[in-house]
C-alpha positions in Angstrom: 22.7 10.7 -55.7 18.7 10.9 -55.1 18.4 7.7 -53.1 21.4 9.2 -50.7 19.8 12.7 -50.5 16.0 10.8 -50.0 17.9 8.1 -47.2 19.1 11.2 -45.1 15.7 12.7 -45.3 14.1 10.4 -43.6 16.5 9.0 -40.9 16.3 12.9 -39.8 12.5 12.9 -39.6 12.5 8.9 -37.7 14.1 10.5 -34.8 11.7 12.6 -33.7 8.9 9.7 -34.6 10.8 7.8 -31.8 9.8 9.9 -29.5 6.2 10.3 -30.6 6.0 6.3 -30.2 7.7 6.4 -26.5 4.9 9.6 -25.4 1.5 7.0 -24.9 3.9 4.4 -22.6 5.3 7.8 -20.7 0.9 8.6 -20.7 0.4 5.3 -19.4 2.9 5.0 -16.9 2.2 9.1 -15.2 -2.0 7.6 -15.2 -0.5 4.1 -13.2 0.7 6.4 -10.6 -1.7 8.9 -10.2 -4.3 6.3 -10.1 -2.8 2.9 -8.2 0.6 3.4 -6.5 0.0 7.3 -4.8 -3.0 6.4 -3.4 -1.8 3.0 -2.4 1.3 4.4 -0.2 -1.4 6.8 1.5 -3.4 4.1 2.6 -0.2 2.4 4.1 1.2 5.6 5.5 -2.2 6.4 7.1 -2.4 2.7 8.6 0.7 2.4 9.8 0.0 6.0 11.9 -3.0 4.1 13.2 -0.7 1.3 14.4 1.8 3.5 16.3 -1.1 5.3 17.8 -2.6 1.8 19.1 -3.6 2.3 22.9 -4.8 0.2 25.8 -8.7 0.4 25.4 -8.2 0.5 21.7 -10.9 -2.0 20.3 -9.0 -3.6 17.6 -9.1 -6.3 14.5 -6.2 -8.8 13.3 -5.5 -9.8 10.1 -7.3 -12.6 10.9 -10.3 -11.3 12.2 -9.8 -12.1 15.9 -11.8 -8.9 17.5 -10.2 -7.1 21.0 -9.6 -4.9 23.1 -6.1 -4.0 23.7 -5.1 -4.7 27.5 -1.3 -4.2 27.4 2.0 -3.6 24.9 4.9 -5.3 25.7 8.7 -5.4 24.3 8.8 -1.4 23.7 5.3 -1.9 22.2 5.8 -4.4 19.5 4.0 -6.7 21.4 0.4 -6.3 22.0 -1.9 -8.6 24.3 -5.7 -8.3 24.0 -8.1 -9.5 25.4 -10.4 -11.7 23.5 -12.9 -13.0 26.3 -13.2 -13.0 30.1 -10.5 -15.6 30.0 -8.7 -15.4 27.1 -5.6 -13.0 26.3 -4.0 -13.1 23.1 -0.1 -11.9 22.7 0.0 -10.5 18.7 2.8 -8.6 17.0 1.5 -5.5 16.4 2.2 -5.9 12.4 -0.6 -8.3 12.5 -3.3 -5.2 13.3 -5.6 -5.2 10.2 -6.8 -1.5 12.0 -9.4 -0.2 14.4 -12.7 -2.3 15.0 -15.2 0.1 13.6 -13.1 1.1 10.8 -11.8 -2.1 9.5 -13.2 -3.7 5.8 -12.8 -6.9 4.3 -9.9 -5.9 2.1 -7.8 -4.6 5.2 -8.3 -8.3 6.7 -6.2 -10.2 3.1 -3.5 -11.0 4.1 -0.8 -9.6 1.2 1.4 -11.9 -0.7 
């Protein structure tokens, strides 16, 4: 009768030990967030502002770090032509924007897998 009585005993107290063992994933999961996906999808809400607001004028940066100066949009502005040189217009899709030319870095120019 003792080993029934001491087997119910502790299958009551293992239950609430299961959730103490699921707390430090929940822990690690809240500090993932907090610290790499929020401010992740700022930065792409913040850049993809920047790209709607794209202007003629606008000196500009690709993805792969062809510098311009935006000289026309095209197809309900999803087409942008700069102009690269004297001579030399490019036609981009404006996706391919890595941002403004004096506030661009080296990581917005990676092109994401």
């Amino acid at each position: 009768m003792d080993i029934i009585y001491a087997s119910t005993q502790s299958g009551s107290a293992g239950g609430s030990g299961g959730m103490l063992s699921i707390l430090p994933f929940i822990l690690i999961m809240l500090i993932l967030y907090f610290l790499m996906i929020r401010p992740q999808s700022k930065r792409q809400k913040e850049k993809k502002l920047m790209i709607e607001a794209i202007k003629k004028g606008d000196r500009i940066v690709t993805i792969g770090g062809v510098h311009g100066t935006v000289v026309g949009l095209k197809n309900q502005g999803k087409i942008v032509v700069i102009k690269v040189d004297k001579n030399t217009n490019l036609t981009i899709v404006k996706s391919s924007i890595a941002g403004l030319a004096k506030s661009v870095t080296e990581e917005d120019t990676k092109i994401e897998a």
